[in-house]
matplotlib code that plots the C-alpha trace (Angstrom):
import matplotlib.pyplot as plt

x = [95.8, 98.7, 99.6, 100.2, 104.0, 105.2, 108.6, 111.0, 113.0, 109.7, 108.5, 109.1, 111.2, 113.1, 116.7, 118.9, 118.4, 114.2, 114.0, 112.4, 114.9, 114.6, 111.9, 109.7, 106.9, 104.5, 100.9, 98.5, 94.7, 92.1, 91.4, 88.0, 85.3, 82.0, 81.1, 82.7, 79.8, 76.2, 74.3, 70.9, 67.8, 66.6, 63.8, 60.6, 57.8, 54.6, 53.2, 50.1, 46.6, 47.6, 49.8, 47.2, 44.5, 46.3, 47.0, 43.2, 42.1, 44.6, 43.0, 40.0, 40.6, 42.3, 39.3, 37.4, 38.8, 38.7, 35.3, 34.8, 36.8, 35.0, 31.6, 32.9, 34.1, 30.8]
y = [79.5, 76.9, 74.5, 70.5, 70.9, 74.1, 75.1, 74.6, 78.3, 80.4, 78.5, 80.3, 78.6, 76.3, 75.9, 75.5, 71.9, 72.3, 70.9, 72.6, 73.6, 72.2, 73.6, 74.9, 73.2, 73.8, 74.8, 72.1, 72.2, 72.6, 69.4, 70.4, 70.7, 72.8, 75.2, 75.9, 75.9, 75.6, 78.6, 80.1, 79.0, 81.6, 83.5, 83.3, 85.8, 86.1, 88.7, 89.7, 90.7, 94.5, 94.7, 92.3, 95.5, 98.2, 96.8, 95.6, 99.5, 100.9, 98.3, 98.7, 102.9, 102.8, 100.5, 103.0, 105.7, 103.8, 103.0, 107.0, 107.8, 106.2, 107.1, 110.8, 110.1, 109.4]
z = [71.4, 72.9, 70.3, 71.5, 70.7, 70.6, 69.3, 72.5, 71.5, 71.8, 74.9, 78.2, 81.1, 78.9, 79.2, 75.8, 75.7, 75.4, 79.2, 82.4, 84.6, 88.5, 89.9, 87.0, 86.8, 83.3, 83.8, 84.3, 83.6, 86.1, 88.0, 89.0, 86.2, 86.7, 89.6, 93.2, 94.7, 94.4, 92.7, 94.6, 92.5, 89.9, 91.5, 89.9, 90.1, 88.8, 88.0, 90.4, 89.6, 89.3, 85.8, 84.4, 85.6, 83.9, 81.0, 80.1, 81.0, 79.0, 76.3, 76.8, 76.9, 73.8, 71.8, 73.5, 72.0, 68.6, 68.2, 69.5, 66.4, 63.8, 64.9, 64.8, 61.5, 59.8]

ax = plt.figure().add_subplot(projection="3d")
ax.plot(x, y, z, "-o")
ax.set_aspect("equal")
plt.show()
């Protein structure tokens, strides 16, 4: 982390006197704030009739297979 005023002897491209020699220029921040470009929209699927199939048989199946268990049971 840079601190607002550093100490001019541990600061790189300083001459003796704490100054920038000709030439050297200090980083600068980033003139441009947020993306570069626009992102593609998020796709978004739903999910189709065929997951929602499977997973009320394996439901069902498995009360099924419940109620099969108690009445062998008593």
């Amino acid at each position: 982390m840079a601190t607002p005023d550093p100490d001019p002897e541990h600061t790189p491209a300083l001459d003796e006197r704490g100054t920038l020699p000709g030439g050297d220029t200090p980083p600068a921040e980033g003139g441009i704030s947020g993306i570069s470009h626009p992102e593609p929209e998020e796709l978004r699927t739903a999910w189709g009739i065929w997951p929602a199939v499977v997973i009320v048989a394996v439901a069902l199946a498995v009360s099924v297979m419940l109620v099969a268990m108690i009445f062998a049971l008593t």
